[in-house]
VOGU-3710 file (C-alpha; in Angstrom, 3 decimals, decimal comma):
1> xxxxxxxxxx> 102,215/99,416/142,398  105,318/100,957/141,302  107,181/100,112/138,028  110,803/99,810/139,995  109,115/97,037/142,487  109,204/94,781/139,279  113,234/94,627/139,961  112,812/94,963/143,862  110,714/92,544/144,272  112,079/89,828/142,147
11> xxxxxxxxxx> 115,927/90,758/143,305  114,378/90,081/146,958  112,769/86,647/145,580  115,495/85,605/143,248  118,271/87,737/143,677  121,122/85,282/141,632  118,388/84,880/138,912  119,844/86,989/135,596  117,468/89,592/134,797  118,479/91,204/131,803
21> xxxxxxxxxx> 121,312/89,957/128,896  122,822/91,735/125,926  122,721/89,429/123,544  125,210/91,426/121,210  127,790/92,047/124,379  126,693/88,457/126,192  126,855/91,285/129,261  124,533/90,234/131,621  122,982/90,802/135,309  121,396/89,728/138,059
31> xxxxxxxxxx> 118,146/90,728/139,858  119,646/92,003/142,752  122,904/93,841/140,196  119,558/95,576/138,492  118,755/97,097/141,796  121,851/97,884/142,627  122,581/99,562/139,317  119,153/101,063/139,333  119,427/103,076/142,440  123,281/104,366/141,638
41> xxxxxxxxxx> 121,543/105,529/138,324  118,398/107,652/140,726  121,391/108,723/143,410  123,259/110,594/140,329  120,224/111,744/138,616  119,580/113,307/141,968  123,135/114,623/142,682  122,609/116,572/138,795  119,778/118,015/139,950  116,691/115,799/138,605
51> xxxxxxxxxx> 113,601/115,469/140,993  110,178/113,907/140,935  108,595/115,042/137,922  111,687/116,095/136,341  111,897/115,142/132,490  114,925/112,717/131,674  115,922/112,413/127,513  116,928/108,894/127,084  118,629/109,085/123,479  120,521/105,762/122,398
61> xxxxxxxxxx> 120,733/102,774/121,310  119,366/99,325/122,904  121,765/98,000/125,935  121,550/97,328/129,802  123,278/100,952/130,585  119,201/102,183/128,908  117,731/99,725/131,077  119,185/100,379/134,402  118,776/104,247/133,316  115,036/104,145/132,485
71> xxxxxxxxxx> 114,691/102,542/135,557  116,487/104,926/137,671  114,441/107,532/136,534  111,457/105,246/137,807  113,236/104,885/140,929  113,464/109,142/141,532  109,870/109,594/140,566  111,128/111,477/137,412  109,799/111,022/134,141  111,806/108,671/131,733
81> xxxxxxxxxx> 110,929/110,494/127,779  111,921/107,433/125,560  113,164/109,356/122,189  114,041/107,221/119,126  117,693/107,153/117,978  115,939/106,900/114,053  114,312/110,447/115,099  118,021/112,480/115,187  116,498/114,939/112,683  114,283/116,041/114,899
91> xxxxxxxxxx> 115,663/115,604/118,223  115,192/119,460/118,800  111,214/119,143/118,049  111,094/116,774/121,099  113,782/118,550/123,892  111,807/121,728/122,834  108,640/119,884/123,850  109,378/118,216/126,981  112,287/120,745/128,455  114,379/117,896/130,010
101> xxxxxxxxxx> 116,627/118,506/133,195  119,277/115,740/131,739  120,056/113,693/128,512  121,167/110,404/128,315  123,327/109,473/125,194  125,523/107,521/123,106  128,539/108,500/121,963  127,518/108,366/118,295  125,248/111,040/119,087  127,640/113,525/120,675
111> xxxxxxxxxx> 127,236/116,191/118,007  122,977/116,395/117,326  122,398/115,989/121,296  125,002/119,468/121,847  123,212/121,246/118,879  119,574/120,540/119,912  120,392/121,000/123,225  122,297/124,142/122,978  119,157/125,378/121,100  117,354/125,324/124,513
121> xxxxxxxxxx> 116,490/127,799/126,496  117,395/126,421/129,824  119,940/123,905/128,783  119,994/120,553/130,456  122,812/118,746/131,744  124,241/116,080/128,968  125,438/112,525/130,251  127,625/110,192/127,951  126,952/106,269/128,253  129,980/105,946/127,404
131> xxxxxxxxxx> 132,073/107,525/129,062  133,607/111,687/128,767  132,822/113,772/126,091  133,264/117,588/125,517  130,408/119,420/127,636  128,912/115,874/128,929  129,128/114,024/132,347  130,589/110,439/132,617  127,609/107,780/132,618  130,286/105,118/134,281
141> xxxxxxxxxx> 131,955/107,757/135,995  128,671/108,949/137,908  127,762/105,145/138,703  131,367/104,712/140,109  130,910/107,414/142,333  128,092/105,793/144,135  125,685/108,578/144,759  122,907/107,767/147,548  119,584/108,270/145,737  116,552/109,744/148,594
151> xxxxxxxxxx> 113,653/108,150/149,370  111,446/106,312/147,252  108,691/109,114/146,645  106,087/106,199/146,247  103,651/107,954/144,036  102,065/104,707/141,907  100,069/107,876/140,317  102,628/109,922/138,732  103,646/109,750/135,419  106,553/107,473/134,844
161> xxxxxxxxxx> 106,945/107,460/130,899  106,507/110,091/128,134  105,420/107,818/125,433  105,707/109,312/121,880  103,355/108,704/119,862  104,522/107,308/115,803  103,164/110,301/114,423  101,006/109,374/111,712  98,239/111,852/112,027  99,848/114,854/112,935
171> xxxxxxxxxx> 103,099/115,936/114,795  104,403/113,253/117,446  102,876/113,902/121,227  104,276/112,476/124,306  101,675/110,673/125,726  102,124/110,918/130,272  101,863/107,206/131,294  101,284/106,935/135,149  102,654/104,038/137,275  100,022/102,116/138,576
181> xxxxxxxxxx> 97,824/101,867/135,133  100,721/100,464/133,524  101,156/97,884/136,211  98,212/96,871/136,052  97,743/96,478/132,151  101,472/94,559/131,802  100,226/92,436/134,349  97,011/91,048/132,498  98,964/90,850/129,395  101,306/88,672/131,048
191> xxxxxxxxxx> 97,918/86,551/132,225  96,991/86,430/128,889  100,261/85,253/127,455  100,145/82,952/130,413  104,002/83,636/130,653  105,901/82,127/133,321  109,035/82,120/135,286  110,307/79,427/133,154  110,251/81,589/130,357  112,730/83,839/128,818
201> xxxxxxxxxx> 111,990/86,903/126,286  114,073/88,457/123,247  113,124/91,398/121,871  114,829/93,501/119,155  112,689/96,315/118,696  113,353/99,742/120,116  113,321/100,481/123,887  112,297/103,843/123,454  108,848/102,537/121,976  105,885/101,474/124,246
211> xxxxxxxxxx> 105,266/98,293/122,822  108,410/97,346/123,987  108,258/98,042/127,513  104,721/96,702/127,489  105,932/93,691/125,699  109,277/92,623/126,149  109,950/94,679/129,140  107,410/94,712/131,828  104,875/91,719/131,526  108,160/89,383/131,636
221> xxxxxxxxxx> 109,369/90,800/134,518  106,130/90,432/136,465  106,661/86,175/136,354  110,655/86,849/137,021  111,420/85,821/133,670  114,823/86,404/132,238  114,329/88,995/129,744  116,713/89,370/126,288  117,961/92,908/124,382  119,017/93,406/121,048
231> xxxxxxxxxx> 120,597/96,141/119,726  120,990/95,200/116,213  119,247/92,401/113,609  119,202/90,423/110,518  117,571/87,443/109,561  120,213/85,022/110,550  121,551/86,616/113,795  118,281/86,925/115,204  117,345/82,796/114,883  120,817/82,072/116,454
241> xxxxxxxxxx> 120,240/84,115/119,273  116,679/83,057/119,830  118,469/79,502/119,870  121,547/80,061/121,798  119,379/81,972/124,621  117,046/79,840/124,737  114,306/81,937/124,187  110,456/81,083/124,312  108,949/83,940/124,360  109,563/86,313/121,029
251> xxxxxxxxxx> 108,539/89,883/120,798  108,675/91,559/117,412  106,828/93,235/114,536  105,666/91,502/111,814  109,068/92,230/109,851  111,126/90,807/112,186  108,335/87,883/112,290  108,605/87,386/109,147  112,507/86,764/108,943  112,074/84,444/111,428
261> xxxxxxxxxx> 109,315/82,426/109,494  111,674/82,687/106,295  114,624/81,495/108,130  112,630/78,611/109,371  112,214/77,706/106,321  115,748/77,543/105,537  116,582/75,565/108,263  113,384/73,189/107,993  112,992/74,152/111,239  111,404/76,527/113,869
271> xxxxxxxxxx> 114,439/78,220/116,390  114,417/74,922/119,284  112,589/76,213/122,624  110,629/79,013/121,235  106,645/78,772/122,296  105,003/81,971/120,716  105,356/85,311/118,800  104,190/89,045/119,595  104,091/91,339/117,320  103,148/95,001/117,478
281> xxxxxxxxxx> 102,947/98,309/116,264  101,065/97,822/113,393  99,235/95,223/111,973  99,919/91,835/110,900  99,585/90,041/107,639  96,507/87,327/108,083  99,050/85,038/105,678  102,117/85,147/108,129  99,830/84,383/111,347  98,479/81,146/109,159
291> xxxxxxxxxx> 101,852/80,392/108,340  103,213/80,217/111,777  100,379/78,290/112,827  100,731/75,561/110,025  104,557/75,571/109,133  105,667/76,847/112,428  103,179/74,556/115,093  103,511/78,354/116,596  100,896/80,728/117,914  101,549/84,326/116,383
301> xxxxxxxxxx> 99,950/86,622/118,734  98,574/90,051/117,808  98,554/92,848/119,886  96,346/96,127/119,083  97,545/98,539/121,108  98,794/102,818/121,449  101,401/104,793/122,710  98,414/106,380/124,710  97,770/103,247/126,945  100,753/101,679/128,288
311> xxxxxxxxxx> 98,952/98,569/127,503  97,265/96,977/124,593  93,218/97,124/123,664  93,236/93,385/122,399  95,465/90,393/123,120  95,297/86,794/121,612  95,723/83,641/122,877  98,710/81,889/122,799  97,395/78,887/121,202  96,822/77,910/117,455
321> xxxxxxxxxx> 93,404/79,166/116,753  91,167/78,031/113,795  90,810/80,901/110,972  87,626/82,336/112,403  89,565/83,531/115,315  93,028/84,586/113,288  91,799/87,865/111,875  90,631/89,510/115,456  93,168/91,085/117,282  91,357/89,118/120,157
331> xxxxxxxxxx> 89,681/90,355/123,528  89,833/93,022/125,666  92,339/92,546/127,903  90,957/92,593/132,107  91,820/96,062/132,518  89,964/98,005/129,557  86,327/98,615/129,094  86,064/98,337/125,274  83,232/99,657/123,062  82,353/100,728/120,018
341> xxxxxxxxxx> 80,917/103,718/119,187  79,258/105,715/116,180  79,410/109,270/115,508  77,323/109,776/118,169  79,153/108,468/120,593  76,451/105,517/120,824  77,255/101,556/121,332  76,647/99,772/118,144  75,448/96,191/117,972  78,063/93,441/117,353
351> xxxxxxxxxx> 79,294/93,728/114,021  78,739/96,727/112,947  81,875/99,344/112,260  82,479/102,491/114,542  85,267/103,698/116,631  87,297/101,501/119,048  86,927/103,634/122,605  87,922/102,654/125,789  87,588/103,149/129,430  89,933/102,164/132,212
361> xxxxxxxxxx> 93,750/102,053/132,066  94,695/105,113/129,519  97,106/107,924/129,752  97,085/110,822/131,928  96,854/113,361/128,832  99,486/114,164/126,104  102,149/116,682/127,179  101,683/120,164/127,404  98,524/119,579/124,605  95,370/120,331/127,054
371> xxxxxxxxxx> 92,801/120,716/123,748  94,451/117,496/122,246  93,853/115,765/125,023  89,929/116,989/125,674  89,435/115,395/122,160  91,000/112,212/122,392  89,737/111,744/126,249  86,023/112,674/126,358  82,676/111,413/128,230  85,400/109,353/130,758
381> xxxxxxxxxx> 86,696/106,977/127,309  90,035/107,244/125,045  89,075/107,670/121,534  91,884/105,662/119,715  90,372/107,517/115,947  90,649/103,502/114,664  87,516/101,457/113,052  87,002/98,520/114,039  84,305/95,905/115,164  83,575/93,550/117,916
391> xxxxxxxxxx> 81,883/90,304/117,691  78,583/88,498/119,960  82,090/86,746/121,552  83,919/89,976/122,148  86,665/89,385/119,996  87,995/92,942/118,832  88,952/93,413/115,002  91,059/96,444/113,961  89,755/97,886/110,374  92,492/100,442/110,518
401> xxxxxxxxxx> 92,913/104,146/110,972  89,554/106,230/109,805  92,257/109,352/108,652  93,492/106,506/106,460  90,839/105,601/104,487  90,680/106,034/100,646  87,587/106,740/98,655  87,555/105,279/95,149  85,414/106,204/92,457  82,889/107,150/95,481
411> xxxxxxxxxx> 83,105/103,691/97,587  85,377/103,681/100,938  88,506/101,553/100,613  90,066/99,943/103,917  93,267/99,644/103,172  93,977/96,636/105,284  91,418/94,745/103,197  93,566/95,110/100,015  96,861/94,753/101,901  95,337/91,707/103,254
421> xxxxxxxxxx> 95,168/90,121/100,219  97,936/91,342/98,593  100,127/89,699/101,420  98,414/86,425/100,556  99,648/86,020/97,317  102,621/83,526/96,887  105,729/85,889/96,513  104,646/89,096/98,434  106,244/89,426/101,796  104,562/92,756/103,065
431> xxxxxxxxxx> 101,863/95,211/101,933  100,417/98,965/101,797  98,136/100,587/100,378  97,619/104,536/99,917  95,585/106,797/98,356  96,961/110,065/95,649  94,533/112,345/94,239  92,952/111,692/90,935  91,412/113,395/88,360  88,271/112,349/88,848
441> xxxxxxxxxx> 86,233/112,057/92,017  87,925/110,595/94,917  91,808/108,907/94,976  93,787/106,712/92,568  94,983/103,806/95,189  98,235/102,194/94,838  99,823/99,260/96,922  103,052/98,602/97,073  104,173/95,201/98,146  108,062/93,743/98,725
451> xxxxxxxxxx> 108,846/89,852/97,820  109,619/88,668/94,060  109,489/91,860/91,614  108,547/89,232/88,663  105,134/88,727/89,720  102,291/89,114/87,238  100,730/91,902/88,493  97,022/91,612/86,195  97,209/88,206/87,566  97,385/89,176/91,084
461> xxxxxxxxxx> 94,295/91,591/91,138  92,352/88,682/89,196  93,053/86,489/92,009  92,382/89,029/94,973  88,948/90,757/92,816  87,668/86,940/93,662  87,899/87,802/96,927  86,762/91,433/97,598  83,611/93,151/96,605  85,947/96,272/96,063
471> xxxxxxxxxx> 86,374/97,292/92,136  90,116/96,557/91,834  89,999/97,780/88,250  91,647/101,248/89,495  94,494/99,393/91,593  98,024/100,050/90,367  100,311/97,490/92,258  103,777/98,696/92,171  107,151/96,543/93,545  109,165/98,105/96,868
481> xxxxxxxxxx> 112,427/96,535/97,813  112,440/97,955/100,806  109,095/99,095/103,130  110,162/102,811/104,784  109,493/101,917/108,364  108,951/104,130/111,575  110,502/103,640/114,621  107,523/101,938/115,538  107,542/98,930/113,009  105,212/100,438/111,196
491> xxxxxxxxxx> 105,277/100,861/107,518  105,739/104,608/106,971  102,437/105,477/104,404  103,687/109,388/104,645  107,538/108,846/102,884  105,901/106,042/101,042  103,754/108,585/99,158  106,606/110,818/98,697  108,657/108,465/97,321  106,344/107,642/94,620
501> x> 105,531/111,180/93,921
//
């Protein structure tokens, strides 16, 4: 299947259903409007030149004009590369590493979209959302002038997305997600979710990450749900519009997830409609999973996925499980072949650690990076460099990243373990930990955690060094007011460091 026939096929089942709302611009459109704006959007991409294959920047903020654009690129066979607004700084890393016929922008972004661009060798053509700008082609202007797109090319095996990856080991690679693959996986998340057309989505992360077109984006779309964009948040704003649009279906990170469990609290109440929580792109906080369960009555659902799969390895349930089941990420999902391996690239038994490597449902390859992708796709699996373990019941638990790991005073630290219980103390709202060299053998670990900065910190380790069989005698826990986050909703270990250095 194609990713387009999501809108096609729905416009031709329910064509007055609405499809897509702003929630900051209460804009809104139909099924059948989505079409209809999705293949004006592939005639002028084809009038400026783009053709199957061709590489499409899509640089701006969350809104329907990204939407109908992402999917017009769909619509050409052209490749829609989904860069981060946060990323300006290095906008020229990223045109310099896919070569795009045409950028997409906002108007805010006028001035670092002409400089990376003019950097360029063969510079592409530059398209305004909103509206004329010096050296840049009318986004409404083009739509008004109703371009006939061609033929649908109807290649379910080209590649359809450039998925960055967050970057956390290494410089960011655009990982080539094909069609079909990502049909398929969207489709048995939305099984798993057991989401139906009676449902409606809001999500307020980032369109140009994966998660959210794997989450908010596509698995809604394949029950004909309504499905909800935000372009901007706080912890107020976001409850009121889960509310007032009636949303049951809420896909997040576990910051966002966490505002919405505080303003609960507020309220006395969970938002009125809303059935369950998703949160990815990184990992979520054992306590705030228990406390949506028992405050909430809600299911918070995990997801364990990468930019490299247009999917996710492990899914929940959406019901409220008992705490044996809260700490996996869950099950494979139908569509990926999930084992672990040692060193050796051997199966261990259930229980034991190794890496998390899949089969079935992966990228193509990163971008231009043939060696980089030999290593991360050998022997016919994906090799996602994260330890982990699966149980006798095939429940999949993420350990975290192995180029993460901290050695102290000659033991291995995970630092989820640590951040684990650090987010379980009363007061502490999220947690890292990271390692910085020390004078003697192996790394001085520090965690940082946001929440009250009056907490007894001696205290604190007491109560988690009951729980671990780590020696937390070496731990210096420091206050944050603020996490540094990446695009992703991940916490950002690499300016964390430098910001205590």
């Amino acid at each position: 299947m194609l990713i387009q026939q999501l809108l096609t096929d729905n416009a031709f089942r329910r064509p007055d259903k609405t499809a897509f709302n702003w929630v900051e611009r209460e804009k809104s459109m139909t099924f059948a409007e989505a079409v209809k704006a999705m293949e004006k959007t592939a005639g002028y991409l084809y009038h400026l030149g783009v053709r199957k294959g061709g590489r499409v920047t899509i640089f701006a903020h969350n809104g329907l004009d990204y939407v109908y654009t992402m999917f017009g690129c769909f619509r050409l066979g052209a490749i829609a590369a989904l860069v981060n607004v946060k990323f300006a700084a290095s906008l020229d890393y990223y045109l310099h590493d896919h070569t795009p016929a045409l950028v997409v922008y906002t108007h805010d972004m006028g001035d670092i979209v002409r400089k990376a661009a003019g950097a360029l060798e063969k510079k592409p053509i530059l398209v305004c959302i909103d509206g004329k700008q010096d050296g840049a082609e009318s986004l409404p202007e083009m739509l008004d002038a109703d371009f006939t797109p061609p033929p649908d090319p109807g290649d379910e095996n080209a590649v359809a997305h450039l998925s960055y990856t967050s970057g956390t080991t290494g410089l960011s690679k655009g990982a080539c997600l094909a069609h079909e693959p990502t049909m398929r996986a969207t489709n048995c998340i939305a099984e798993r979710l057991r989401l139906s057309h009676r449902d409606i989505s809001l999500g307020p992360t980032a369109l140009s990450s994966s998660f959210h077109l794997v989450g908010n984006l596509m698995p809604p779309l394949h029950r004909g749900m309504t499905v909800n964009i935000m372009s901007t948040w706080s912890q107020e704003s976001g409850f009121d519009a889960l509310e007032k649009n009636n949303a049951t279906y809420f896909v997040s990170n576990a910051t966002l997830l966490a505002d919405i469990l505080a303003e609960s609290r507020g309220r006395g109440r969970p938002p009125k409609g809303l059935r369950l929580g998703l949160s990815g792109g990184g990992p979520v906080p054992l306590a705030l999973k228990k406390a949506w369960r028992d405050e909430l009555k809600l299911p918070l659902v995990e997801s364990y996925g990468q930019s490299e799969l247009g999917g996710f390895v492990g899914l929940g349930l959406p019901d409220l499980l008992p705490d044996d089941e809260l700490a996996p990420v869950g099950r494979p999902l139908p569509d990926k072949n999930v084992r672990i391996f040692n060193e050796k690239e051997e199966e261990v038994p259930p229980g034991e650690l190794g890496e998390i490597c899949l089969a079935g449902g992966f990228m193509a390859g990163y971008w231009n990076r043939p060696e980089q992708t030999a290593r991360t796709l050998r022997n016919g699996f994906l090799h996602t460099g994260d330890a982990g373990t699966m149980s006798v019941d095939g429940l999949v638990t993420m350990r975290g990243r192995f180029s993460e790991l901290i050695v102290v005073a000659g033991k291995t630290w995970f630092p989820r373990d640590v951040e684990e219980l650090l987010a379980a103390q009363e007061g502490v709202r999220e947690a890292a930990l990271v390692g910085f060299p020390d004078s003697g053998p192996g790394q001085k670990p520090v965690a940082f955690y946001s929440g009250d900065p009056n907490l007894d910190k001696e205290s604190m380790k007491q109560a988690m060094s009951a729980q671990t069989d780590y020696d937390l005698s070496a731990l210096d826990i420091r206050h944050i007011d603020a996490f540094p986050m990446t695009p992703t909703g991940k916490i950002a270990k690499a300016d964390l460091k430098a910001m205590y250095v």
